[in-house]
N, C-alpha and C positions, 0 to 999 in steps of 0.2 A: 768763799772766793777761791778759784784756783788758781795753781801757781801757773807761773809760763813752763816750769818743764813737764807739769802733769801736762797741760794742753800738747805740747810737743810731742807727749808720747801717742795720744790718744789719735795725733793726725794722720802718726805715722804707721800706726794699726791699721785705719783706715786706707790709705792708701795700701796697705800690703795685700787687702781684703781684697781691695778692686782691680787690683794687678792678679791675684789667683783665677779670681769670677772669670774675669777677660782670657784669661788663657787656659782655662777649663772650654769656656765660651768656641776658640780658635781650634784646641784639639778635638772638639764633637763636631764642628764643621768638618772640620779635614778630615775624621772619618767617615762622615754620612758622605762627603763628596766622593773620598777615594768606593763607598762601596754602592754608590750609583753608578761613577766610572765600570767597576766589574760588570756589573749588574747588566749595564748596556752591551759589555764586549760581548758577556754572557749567549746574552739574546741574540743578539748578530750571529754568533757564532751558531746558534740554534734554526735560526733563518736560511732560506733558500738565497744564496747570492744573489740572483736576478730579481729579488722582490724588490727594489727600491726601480729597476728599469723598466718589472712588471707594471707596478705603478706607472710611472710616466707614461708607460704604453698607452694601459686603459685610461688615463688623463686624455691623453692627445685622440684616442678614438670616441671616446665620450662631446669631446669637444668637436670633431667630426661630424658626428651623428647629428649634434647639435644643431650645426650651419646646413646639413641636409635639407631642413623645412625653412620654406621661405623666412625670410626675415622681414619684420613689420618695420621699415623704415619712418622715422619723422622728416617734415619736409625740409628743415632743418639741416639734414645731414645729406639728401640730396642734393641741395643747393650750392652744400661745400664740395662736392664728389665733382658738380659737374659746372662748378664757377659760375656758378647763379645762371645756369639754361647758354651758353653763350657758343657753344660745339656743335652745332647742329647736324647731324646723320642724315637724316630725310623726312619728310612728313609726309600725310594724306588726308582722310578723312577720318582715320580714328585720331588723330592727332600729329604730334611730332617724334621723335627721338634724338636723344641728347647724347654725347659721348660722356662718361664719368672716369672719376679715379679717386678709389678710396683710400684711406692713409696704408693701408698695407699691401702699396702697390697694385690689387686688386682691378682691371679695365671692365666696366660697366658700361652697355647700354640703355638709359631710361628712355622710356616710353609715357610721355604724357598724354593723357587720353582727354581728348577734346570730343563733344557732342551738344547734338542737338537741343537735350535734353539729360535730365538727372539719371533717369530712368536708362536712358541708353549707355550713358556711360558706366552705370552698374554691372547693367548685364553682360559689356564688353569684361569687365573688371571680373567677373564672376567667372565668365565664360574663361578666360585664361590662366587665372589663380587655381580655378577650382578641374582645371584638367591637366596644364603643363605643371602644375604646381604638386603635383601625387604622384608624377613618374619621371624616371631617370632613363634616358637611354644615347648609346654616343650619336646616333644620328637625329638627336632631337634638342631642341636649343636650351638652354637652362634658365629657369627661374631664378633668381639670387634671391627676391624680395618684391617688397610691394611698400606703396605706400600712400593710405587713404583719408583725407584730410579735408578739410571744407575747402582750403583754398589748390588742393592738389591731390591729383588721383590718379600713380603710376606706376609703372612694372618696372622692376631693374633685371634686367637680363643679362648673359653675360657675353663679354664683345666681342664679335665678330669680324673679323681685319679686312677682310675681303670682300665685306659687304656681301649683296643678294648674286645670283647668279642672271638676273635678267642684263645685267651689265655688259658679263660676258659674253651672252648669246647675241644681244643685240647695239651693242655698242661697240667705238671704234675698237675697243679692247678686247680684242677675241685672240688670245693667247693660249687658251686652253686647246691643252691637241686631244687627240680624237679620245685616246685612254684613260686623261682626265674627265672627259665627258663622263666617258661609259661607266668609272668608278661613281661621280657625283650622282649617277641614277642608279648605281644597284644602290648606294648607303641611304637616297634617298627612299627609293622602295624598302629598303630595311627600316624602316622611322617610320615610315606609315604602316606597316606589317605590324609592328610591335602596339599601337594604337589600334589596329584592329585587334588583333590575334592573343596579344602578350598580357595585356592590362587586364586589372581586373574587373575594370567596368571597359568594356570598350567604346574606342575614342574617335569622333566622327571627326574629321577637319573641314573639311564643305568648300574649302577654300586653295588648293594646291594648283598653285601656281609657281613659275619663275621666280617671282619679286619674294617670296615667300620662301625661297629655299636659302638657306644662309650659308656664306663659306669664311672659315677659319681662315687661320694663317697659310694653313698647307693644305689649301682646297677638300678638305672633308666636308661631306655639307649637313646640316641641320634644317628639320623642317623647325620653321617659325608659324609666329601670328598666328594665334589661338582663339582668336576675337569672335570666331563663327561656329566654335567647337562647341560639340552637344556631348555626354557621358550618355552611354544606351546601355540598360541592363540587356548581358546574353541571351537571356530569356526572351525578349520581344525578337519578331522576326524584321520589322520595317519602326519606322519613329515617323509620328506625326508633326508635320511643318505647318507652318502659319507663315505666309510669304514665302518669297525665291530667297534663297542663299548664294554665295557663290560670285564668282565673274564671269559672266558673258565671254562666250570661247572655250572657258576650262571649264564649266557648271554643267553635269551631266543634264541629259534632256528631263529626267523625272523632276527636278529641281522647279523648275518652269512649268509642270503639271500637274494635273490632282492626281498622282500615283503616290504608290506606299514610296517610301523612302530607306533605304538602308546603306550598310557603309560601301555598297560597291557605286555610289556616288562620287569617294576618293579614288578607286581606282579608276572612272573614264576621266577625272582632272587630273591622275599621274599620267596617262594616253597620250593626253594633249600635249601637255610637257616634256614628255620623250621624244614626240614631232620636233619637236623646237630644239630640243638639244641634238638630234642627229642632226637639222636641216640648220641649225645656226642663225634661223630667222624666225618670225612671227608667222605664225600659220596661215594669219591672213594680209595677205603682201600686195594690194592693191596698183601696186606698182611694178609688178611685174603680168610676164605675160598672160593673159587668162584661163589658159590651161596652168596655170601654177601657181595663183595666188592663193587661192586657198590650197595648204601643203596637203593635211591630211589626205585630203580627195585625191590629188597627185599620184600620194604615193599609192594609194589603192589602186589606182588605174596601172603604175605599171608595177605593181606585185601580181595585178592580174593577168597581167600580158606578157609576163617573163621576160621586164625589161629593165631587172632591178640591177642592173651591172652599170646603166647608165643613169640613172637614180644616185646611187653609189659616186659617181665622177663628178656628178654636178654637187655632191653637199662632202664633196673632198676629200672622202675617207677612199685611204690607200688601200692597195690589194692586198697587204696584210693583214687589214682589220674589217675585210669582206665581210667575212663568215659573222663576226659581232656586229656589224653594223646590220644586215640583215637578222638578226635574231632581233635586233632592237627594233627594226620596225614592223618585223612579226608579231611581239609583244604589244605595241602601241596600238596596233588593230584589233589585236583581243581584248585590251583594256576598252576601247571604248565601242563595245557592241552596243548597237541601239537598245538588248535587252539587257535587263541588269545581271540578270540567272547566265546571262551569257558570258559577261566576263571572270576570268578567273579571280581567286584571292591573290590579295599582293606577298603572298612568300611565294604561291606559285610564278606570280611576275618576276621575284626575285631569282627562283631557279630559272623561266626561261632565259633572262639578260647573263645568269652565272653559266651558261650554256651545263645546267645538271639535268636536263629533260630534253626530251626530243618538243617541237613546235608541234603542232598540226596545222595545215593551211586555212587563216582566218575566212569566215566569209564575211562578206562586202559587210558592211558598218554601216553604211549609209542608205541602205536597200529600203528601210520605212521611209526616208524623208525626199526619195527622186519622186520628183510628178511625171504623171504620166507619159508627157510627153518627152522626157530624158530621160527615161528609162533604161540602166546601165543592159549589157548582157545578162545575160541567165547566171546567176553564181550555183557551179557544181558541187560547192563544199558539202560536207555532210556539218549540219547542226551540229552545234556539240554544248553542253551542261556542263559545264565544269563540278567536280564532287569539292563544296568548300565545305572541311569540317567544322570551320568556324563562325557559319550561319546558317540555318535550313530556312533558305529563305526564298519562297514561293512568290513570284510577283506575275502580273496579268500584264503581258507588253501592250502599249498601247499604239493606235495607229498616229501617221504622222502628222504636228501640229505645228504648222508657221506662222510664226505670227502676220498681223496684217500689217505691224508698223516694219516689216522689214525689209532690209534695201533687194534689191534684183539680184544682186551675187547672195544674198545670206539666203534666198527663199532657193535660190539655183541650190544651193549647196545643203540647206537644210540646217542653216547657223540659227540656235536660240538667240533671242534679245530678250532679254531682261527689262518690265516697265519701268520706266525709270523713278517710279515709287522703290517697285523692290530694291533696283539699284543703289538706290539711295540709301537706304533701309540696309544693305549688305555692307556699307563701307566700302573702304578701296581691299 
């Protein structure tokens, strides 16, 4: 048995033990720490200063790159963007559009697509995923995402403040002066040039109209609505159709017949819509006098007559912006030649509107579809082929085809109608 002072002593050895251990323990800390400290200044010091900012760089452009490709939205989160559908934009026949806002301040337009059938609402879905959704340009409307669901199937796009430009042209709001005009159709012609010309599959839109062209905050405009859009390998000279595309009024004449098809389809629908943006109305104006309801034809007759200074006073452009307003409607004639080989490419539309090329005087446009008995004057112009390096494309013009169901001014004037199968079939 042991005494109490052996134990005493033996606790206090103990203790002195565990008091060393611990501060043996304390000083190998504080050196491995102090020589990690070095170690790091070390390295820093061996470092390019800007690698920590170089980083955030390629963070932030990785991240970039990222949001480039559409985003697969759940329905879920459109729901919350656009307060469960309750902002309505506009609708038609592919469906509606919704105004959105997503948590990072982000203004979105959804587009919900409504149809007939499964199979239609695919192929609209396809047809604008799989064309605006590959390319990037400032005159063309942006995809953000999409999102495809059994109870919801829609495009987020991104928002447009100003809505379409059919608003301005033909509604009480025509605030746009003549400069604004004349920009909104070269950028416009620039968005469909870049769809021909630029892409790497080029891009039919079938569809260019007014309601279709979109304007920002600061009147830039954007082609929209992809809904009818086809991808054409370069290589084919025409693409084969299965029914009319298009709208009646803007839907070039091969559109409506068994001819090859190619993309200078979009340039007689940018034609049409140059008419409208000089003339501030609808081409076909039933309500005015009959020498002028249908524009096109109008203006044909007095570019013929050299009587475009009074043309010029009636659609309000000043004597300042003569000379562009005439180059525009110089433009609008060649775009929509009865033959296809006849009108030029849209970056050459782009040079004539940018006044970089001299014109040549169009000839008559409508010369296949007068009947005999209104048979215009003789047109003196000399033919002319425009050289598009961006399609060698051979088409057979065809002679002219009215239909039967059409009213006494559209067969006067040579206006396609559309069955209203195809129309139907085209969406708005």
């Amino acid at each position: 048995m042991s005494s109490p002072g052996s134990t005493g002593v033996g606790l206090g050895a103990a203790v002195y033990v565990i008091l060393i251990i611990v501060a043996i323990v304390v000083k190998v800390s504080i050196v491995v720490y102090v020589c990690h400290k070095r170690g790091q200044t070390e390295s820093n010091n061996n470092v390019c200063p800007d690698s920590q900012f170089l980083t955030l760089t390629m963070d932030r452009f990785l991240n970039d790159m990222e949001r480039e490709k559409p985003i697969r939205f759940t329905s879920q989160q459109l729901r919350i963007a656009t307060d469960n559908f309750t902002n309505l934009l506009g609708s038609g026949g592919f469906g509606a559009v919704y105004k959105g806002i997503f948590s990072n301040g982000t203004m979105v337009a959804v587009k919900v697509l409504y149809g007939t059938s499964d199979k239609r609402i695919e192929e609209q879905f396809m047809a604008e995923v799989g064309t605006i959704g590959r390319v990037h340009h400032f005159n063309l409307v942006r995809l953000y995402g999409f999102c495809f669901e059994r109870n919801l199937r829609a495009l987020v796009y991104e928002y447009m403040k100003n809505g379409s430009l059919d608003r301005f042209l033909f509604g009480e709001d025509k605030k746009l002066g003549f400069q604004q005009l004349q920009d909104i159709a070269v950028g416009t012609a620039k968005g469909i040039a870049y769809l021909h010309e630029e892409c790497q599959q080029r891009i039919i839109h079938y569809d260019i109209k007014p309601g279709n062209i979109l304007l920002d905050a600061n009147f830039f405009p954007k082609v929209a609505d992809f809904g009818l859009a086809k991808l054409c390998n370069r290589d084919n000279t025409h693409v084969t159709m299965t029914g009319g595309r298009g709208t009646p009024g803007y839907a070039a004449p091969e559109l409506w017949m068994p001819y090859p098809i190619t993309h200078k389809c979009d340039v007689y629908s940018f034609g049409m819509l140059l008419f409208e943006i000089i003339g501030k109305r609808r081409n076909l104006d039933r309500n005015l006098p009959e020498s002028q309801e249908w524009f096109p034809v109008w203006v044909w007759k007095k570019v013929e007559t050299g009587s475009v200074a009074e043309l010029m006073t009636v659609c309000g452009v000043e004597d300042k912006d003569r000379d562009t307003g005439e180059r525009m409607m110089k433009t609008a004639l060649w775009c929509i030649q009865h033959r296809p080989e006849s009108r030029p490419s849209m970056s050459i539309a782009v040079k004539m509107l940018q006044g970089a090329m001299e014109i040549p005087a169009p000839p008559n446009p409508f010369a296949a579809f007068w009947l005999e008995s209104q048979a215009p004057k003789k047109n003196n112009s000399t033919a002319t082929t425009w050289t598009d390096t961006s399609c060698d494309s051979s088409m057979v013009a065809g002679s002219a085809v009215v239909c039967a169901s059409a009213t006494p001014v559209m067969r006067k004037y040579g206006i396609e109608m559309a069955s209203s199968a195809s129309a139907s079939a085209s969406g708005s």
